[in-house]
C-alpha positions as CSV (number, residue, x, y, z in Angstrom):
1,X,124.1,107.9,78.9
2,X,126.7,105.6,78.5
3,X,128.2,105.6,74.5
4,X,127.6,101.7,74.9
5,X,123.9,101.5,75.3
6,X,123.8,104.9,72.4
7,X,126.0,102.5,69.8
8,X,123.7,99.2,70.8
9,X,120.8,100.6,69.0
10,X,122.8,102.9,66.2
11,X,124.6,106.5,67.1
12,X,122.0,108.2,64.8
13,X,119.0,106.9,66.1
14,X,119.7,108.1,69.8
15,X,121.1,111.3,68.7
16,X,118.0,111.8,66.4
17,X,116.3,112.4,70.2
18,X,119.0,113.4,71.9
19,X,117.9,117.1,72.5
20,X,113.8,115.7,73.1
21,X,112.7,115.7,76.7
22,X,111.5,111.6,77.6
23,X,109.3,110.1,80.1
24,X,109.9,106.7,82.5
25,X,105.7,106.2,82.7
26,X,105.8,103.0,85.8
27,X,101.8,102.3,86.4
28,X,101.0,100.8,89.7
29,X,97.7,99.5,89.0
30,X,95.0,99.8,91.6
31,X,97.0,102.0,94.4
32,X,95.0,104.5,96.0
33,X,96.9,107.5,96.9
34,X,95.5,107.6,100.0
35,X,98.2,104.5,100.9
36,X,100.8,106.2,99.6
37,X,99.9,109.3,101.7
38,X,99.2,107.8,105.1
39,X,102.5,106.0,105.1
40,X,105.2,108.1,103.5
41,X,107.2,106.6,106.7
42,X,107.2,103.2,105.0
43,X,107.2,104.2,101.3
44,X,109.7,106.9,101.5
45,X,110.6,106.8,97.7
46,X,107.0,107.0,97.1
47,X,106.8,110.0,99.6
48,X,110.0,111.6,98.0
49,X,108.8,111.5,94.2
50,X,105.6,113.1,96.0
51,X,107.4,115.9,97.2
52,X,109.8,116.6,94.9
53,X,107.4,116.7,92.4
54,X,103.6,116.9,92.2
55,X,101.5,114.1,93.3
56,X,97.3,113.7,94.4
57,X,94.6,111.7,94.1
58,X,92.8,111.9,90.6
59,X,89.4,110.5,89.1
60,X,89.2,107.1,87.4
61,X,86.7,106.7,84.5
62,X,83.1,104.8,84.0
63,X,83.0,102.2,85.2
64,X,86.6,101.7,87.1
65,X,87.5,98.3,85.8
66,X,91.1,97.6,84.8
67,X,90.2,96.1,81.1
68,X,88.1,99.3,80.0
69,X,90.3,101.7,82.4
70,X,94.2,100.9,80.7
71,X,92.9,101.8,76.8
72,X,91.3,105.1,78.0
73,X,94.8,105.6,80.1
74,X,96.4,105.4,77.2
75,X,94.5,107.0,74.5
76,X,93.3,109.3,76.7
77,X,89.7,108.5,75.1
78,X,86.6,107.5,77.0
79,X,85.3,103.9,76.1
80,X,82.7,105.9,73.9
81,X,85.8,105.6,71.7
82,X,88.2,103.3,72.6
83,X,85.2,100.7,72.5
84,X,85.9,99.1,75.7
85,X,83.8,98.8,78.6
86,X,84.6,96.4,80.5
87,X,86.2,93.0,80.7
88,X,83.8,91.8,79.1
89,X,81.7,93.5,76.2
90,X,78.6,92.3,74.0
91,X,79.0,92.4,70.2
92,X,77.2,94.7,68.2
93,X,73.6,93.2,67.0
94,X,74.0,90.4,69.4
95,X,73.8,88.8,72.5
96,X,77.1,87.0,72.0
97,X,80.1,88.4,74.9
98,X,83.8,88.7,74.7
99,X,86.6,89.3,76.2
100,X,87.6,92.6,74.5
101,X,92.3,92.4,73.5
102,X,94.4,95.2,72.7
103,X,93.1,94.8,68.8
104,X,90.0,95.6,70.1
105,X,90.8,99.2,71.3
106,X,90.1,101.4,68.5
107,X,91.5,104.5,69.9
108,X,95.4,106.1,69.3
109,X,97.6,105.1,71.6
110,X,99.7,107.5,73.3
111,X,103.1,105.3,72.3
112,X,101.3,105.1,68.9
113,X,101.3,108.9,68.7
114,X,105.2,108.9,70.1
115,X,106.8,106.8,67.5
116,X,104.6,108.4,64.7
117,X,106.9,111.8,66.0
118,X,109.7,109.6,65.0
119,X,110.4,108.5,68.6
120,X,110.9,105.0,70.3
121,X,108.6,103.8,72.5
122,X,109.4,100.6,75.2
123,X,105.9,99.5,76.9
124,X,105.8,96.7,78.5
125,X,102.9,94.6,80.4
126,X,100.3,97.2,79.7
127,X,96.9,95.3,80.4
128,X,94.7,94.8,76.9
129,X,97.8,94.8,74.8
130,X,97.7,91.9,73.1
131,X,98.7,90.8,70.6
132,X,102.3,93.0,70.6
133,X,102.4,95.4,68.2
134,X,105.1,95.4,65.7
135,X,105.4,99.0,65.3
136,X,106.9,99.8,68.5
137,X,110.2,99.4,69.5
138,X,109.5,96.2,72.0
139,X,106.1,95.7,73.6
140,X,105.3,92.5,75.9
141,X,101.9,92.7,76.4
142,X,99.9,92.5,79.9
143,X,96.7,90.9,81.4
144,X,94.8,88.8,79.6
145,X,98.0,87.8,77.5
146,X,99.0,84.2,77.0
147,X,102.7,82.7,76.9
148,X,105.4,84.7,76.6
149,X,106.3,83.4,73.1
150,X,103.2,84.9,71.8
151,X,103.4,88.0,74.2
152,X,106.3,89.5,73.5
153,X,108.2,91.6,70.0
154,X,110.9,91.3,68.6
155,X,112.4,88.0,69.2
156,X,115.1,89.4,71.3
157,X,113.0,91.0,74.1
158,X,111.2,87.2,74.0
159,X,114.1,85.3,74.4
160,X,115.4,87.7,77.5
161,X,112.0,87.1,79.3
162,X,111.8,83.3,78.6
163,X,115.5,83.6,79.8
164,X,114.8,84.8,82.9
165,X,111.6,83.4,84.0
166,X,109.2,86.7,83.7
167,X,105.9,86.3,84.8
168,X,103.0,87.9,83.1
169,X,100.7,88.1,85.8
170,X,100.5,86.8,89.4
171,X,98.7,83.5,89.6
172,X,95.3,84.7,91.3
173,X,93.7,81.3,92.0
174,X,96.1,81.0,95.1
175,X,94.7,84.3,96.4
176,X,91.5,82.0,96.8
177,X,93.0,80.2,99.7
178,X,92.6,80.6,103.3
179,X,96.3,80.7,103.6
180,X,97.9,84.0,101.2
181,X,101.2,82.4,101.9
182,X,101.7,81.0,98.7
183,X,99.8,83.8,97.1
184,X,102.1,86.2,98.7
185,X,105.4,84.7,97.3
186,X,104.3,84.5,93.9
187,X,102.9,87.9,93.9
188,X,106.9,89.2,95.0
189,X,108.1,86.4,92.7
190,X,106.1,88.3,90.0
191,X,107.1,92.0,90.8
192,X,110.8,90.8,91.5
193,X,110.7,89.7,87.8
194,X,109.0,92.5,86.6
195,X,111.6,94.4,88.1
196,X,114.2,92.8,86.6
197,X,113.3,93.4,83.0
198,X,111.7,97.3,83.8
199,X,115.7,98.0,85.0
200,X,117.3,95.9,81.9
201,X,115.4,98.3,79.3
202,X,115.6,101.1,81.4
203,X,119.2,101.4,81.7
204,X,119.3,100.6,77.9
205,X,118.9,104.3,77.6
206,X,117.4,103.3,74.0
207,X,113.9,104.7,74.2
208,X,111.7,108.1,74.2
209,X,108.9,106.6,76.3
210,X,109.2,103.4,78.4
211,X,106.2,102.5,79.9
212,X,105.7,99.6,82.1
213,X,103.0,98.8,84.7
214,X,103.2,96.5,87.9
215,X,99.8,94.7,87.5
216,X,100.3,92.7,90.6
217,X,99.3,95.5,92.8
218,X,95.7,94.8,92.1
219,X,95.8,91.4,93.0
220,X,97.4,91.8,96.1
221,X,94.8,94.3,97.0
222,X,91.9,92.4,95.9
223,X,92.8,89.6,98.6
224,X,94.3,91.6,101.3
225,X,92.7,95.3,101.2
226,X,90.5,94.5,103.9
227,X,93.4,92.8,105.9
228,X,95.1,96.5,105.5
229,X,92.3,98.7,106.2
230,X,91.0,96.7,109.2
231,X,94.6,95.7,110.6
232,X,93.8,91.6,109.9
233,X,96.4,89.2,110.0
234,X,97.8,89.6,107.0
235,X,98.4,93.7,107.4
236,X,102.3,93.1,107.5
237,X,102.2,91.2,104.6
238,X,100.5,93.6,102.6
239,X,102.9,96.5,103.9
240,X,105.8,94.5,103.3
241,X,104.6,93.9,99.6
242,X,104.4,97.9,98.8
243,X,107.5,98.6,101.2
244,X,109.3,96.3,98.1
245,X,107.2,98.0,95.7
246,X,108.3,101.6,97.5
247,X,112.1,100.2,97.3
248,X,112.0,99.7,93.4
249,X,110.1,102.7,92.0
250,X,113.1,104.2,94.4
251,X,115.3,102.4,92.3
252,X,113.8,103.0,89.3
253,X,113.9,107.0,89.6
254,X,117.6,106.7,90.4
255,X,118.5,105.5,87.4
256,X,117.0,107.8,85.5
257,X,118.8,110.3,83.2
258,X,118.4,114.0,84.0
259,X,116.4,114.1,81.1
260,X,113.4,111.9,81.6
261,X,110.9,112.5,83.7
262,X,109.1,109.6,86.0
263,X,105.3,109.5,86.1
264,X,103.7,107.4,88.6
265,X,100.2,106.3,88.3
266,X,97.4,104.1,88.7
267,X,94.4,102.9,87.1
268,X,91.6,103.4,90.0
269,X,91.6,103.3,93.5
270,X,90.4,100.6,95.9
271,X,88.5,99.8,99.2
272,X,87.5,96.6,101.4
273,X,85.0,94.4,99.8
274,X,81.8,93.8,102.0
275,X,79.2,92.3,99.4
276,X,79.3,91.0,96.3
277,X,75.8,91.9,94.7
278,X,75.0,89.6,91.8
279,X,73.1,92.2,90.0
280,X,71.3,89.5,87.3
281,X,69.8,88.0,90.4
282,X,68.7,91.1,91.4
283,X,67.4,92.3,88.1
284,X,65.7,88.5,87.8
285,X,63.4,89.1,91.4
286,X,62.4,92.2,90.5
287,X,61.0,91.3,87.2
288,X,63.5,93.1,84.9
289,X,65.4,89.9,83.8
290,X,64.2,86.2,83.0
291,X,65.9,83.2,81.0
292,X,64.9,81.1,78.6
293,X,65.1,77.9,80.4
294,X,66.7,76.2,84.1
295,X,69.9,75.9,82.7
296,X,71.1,79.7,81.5
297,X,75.0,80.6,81.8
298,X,75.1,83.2,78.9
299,X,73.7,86.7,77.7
300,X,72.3,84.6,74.9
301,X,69.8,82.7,77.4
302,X,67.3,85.7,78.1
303,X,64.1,85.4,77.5
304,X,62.8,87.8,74.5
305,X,60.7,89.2,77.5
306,X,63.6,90.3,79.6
307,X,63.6,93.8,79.8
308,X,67.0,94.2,81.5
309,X,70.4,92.9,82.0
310,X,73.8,93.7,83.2
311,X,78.0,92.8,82.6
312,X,80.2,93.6,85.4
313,X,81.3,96.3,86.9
314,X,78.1,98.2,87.5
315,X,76.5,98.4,83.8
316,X,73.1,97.7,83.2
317,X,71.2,97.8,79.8
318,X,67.9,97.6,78.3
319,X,66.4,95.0,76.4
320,X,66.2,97.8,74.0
321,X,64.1,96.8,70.2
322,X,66.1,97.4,67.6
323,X,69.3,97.4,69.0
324,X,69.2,94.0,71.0
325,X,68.3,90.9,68.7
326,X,65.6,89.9,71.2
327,X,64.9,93.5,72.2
328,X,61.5,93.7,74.2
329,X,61.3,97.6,75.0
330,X,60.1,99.6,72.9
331,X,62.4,102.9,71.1
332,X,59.5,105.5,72.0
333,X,59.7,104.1,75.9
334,X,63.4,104.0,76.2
335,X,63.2,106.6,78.2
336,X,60.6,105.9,80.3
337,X,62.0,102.8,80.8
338,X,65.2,103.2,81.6
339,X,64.5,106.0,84.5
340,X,62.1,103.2,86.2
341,X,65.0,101.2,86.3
342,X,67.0,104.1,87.7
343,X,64.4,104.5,90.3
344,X,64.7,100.8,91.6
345,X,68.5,101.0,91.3
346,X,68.3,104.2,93.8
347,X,66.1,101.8,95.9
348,X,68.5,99.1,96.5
349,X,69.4,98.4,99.6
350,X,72.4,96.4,101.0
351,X,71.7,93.8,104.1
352,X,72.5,96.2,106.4
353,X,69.9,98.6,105.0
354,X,72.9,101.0,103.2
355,X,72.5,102.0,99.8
356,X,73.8,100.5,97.2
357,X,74.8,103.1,94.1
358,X,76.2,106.2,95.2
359,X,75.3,107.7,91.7
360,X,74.2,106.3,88.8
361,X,75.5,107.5,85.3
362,X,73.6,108.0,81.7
363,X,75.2,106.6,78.9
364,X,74.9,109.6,77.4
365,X,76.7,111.6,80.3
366,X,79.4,108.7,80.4
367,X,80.2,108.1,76.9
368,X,80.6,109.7,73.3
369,X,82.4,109.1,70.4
370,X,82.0,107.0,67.4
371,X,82.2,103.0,69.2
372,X,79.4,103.2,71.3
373,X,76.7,100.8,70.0
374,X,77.6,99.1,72.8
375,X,78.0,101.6,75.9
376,X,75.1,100.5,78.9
377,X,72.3,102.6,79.1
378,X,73.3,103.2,82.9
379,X,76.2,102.5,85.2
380,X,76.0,102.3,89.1
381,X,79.0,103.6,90.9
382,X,78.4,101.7,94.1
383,X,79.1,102.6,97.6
384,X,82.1,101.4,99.1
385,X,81.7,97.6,100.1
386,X,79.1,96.7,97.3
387,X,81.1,94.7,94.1
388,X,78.9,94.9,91.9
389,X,78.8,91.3,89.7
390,X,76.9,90.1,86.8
391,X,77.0,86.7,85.3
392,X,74.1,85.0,83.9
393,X,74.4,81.3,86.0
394,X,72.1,81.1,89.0
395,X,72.5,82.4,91.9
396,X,71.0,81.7,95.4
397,X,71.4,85.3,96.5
398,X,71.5,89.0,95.5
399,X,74.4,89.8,97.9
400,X,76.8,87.1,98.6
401,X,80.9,86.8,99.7
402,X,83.4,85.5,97.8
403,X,87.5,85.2,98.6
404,X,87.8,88.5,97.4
405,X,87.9,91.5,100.1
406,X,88.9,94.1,98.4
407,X,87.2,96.1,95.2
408,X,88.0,98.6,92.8
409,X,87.0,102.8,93.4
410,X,85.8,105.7,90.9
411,X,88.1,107.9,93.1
412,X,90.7,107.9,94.8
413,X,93.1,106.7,91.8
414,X,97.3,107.7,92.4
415,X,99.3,110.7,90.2
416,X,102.7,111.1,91.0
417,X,105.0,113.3,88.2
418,X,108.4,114.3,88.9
419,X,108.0,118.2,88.5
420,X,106.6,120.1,90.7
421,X,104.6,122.7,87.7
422,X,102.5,119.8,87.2
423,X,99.0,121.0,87.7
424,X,97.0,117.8,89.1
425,X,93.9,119.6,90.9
426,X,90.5,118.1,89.2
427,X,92.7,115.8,87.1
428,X,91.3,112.3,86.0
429,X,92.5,109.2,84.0
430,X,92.3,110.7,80.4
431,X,95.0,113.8,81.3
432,X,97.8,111.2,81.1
433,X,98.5,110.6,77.5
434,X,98.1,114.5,76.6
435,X,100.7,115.0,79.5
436,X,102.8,112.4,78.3
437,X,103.2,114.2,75.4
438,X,103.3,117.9,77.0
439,X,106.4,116.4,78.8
440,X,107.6,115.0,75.4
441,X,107.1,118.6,73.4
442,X,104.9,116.3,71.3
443,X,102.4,118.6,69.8
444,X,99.0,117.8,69.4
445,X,95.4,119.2,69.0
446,X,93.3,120.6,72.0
447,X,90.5,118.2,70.5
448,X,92.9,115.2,70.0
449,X,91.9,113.7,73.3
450,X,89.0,113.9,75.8
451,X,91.4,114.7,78.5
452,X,93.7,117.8,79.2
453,X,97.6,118.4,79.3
454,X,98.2,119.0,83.3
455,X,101.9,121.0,82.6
């Protein structure tokens, strides 16, 4: 490290680390490893860190959506206690929705856990961060985040980012378009930038843990997956995209000191979309859900004799008495209940007579912990090609297309660390922090997280 970047943030400080392994965490959200593995030809940094060190395709949690996958990531809790299921939740006692933020998580985070060591932790454009927290050494907080000037802590990492133009998150309406021309440019516009300010902080050398995640991944893949997997027109853009994305995770591992090491990983994996299933339609023809009136665009229009609803991805819940203002089923037939619906969940057949869940999960097999008032009673992992949507507006049929062609996976999520004693067989999304922190010589309780240390 060069004495420059150790005397810009104070001799002491650095040395107070000096002799404490780091970590460089880069997320790529989104990237199934199979990608990565059936082109190491094109992504040969990718392909190199995989070789080098240990790499493999891991579980992602229930359900795989971004907003309730990144807090259990990074606590390495399940949303029983992080209380985040999904992008968007119900509040407790009502029928009211939100769109759950980084105050919301009410789990440790791991860069929490580092700086209470007495380490310095960089993490920047982690999705359901915001607002930035102000006990970390600079944070500029990811999806769902608004302007930079709110986004970002302290003042000087804002300034730098206004300076140079750094984008948030790609602009996803253009992905709606025919034409992915314009949604392709800001998509490298946005990972050029990101780039830009990863390297800056990076070679700052000021920091224990740095970790940063490249969001736009998942929106490329959203609109092109299916242009990859079924060689459509816009296959070379999509390779081109990861071939730059390949090029500066090769960059970023270069510049890494000796004593850092890299970990590479995403959030879930991800297939080609073939039917969006609006599961509230669904649940309204088969007499689990009605509405109040016509006009019904909110939770909060079900008729007290629903029975059933759902929130996206995949979760269904009762109309349970008690618990739900409005609830209709009984406590003493919850059970009863709730496997009837499992039953005509197992039923469901796509148009082209697949099904539609590949397994279905209890909440109480999913979830536990101390925040889960609101966990659904079941969750459908679909089979790949069903999306499975909720919404409460009408809708003219159960299974539909949208301008999205690609959707998320339980499986098939990416694990790269540079060391090869890494032990990643049966690994899943909450072994990361402990890891983290196993690389670190952090110590920390067997019990501290639902996940396992994988060194």
């Amino acid at each position: 490290m060069a004495f420059a970047a150790m005397a810009g943030m104070g001799l002491f400080d650095r040395l107070r680390g000096a002799d404490n392994p780091r970590v460089a965490f880069i997320g790529i959200d989104g990237v199934p490893f199979r990608l990565i593995e059936k082109h190491s030809d094109r992504f040969p940094n990718l392909a190199a860190l995989a070789s080098d060190g240990t790499a493999g395709a891991i579980e992602s949690i229930v359900p795989p959506e971004s907003s309730a996958c990144w807090p259990a990531l990074t606590t390495g809790k399940n949303p029983g206690e992080t209380g985040v299921y999904g992008f968007q939740d119900r509040e407790v006692g009502s029928y009211d929705t939100y769109v759950p933020m980084g105050r919301d998580v009410q789990a440790t985070r791991v860069w929490d856990r580092v700086t209470k060591a007495g380490y310095d932790a960089t993490v920047m454009n982690v999705p359901v961060t915001f607002p930035p927290q102000r006990n970390v050494q600079r944070m500029v907080s990811g999806f769902l985040s608004p302007e930079i000037d709110k986004a970002a802590r302290p003042d000087e990492l804002r300034d730098r980012l206004q300076k140079n133009d750094y984008i948030i998150d790609v602009n996803a309406k253009l992905g709606h378009k025919d034409d992915k021309t314009a949604f392709m440019e800001h998509a490298h516009k946005t990972l050029r930038k990101r780039q830009k300010a990863f390297t800056h902080y990076l070679k700052a050398d000021d920091w224990d843990l740095f970790f940063g995640v490249f969001m736009t991944t998942d929106r490329v893949n959203h609109f092109l997956f299916r242009d990859y997997e079924k060689n459509g027109p816009n296959y070379e853009a999509f390779m081109e995209f990861y071939e730059q994305l390949d090029e500066y995770i090769g960059e970023i591992r270069s510049l890494l000191p000796k004593d850092v090491t890299l970990v590479v990983a995403s959030d879930h994996g991800f297939t080609t979309l073939k039917h969006e299933v609006n599961c509230n339609e669904w649940l309204r023809r088969e007499g689990w859900l009605e509405y109040e009136g016509d006009d019904h665009d909110s939770l909060s229009d079900i008729d007290d004799d629903a029975q059933a609803y759902s929130l996206i991805p995949g979760r269904f819940y009762l109309n349970l008495e008690g618990r739900e203002p409005r609830g209709s089923v009984p406590e003493d037939d919850y059970e009863s209940v709730r496997s009837e619906l499992k039953a005509d969940l197992e039923a469901l057949e796509g148009p082209d007579g697949k099904s539609v869940c590949k397994r279905i999960v209890d909440r109480e097999t999913a979830f536990r912990g101390g925040h889960s008032e609101i966990a659904p009673d079941l969750v459908v992992i679909p089979n790949d090609g069903f999306d499975l949507k909720a919404g409460f507006k009408p809708k003219e049929e159960v299974f539909a297309a949208g301008p999205r062609n690609g959707m998320h996976t339980f499986d098939d999520a990416s694990l790269l660390i540079d060391d090869p004693s890494a032990n990643i067989e049966d690994a899943d999304l909450l072994d990361i922090a402990p890891t983290i922190l196993e690389l670190m010589d952090i110590d920390y309780k067997r019990t501290t997280f639902d996940g396992a240390g994988l060194m």
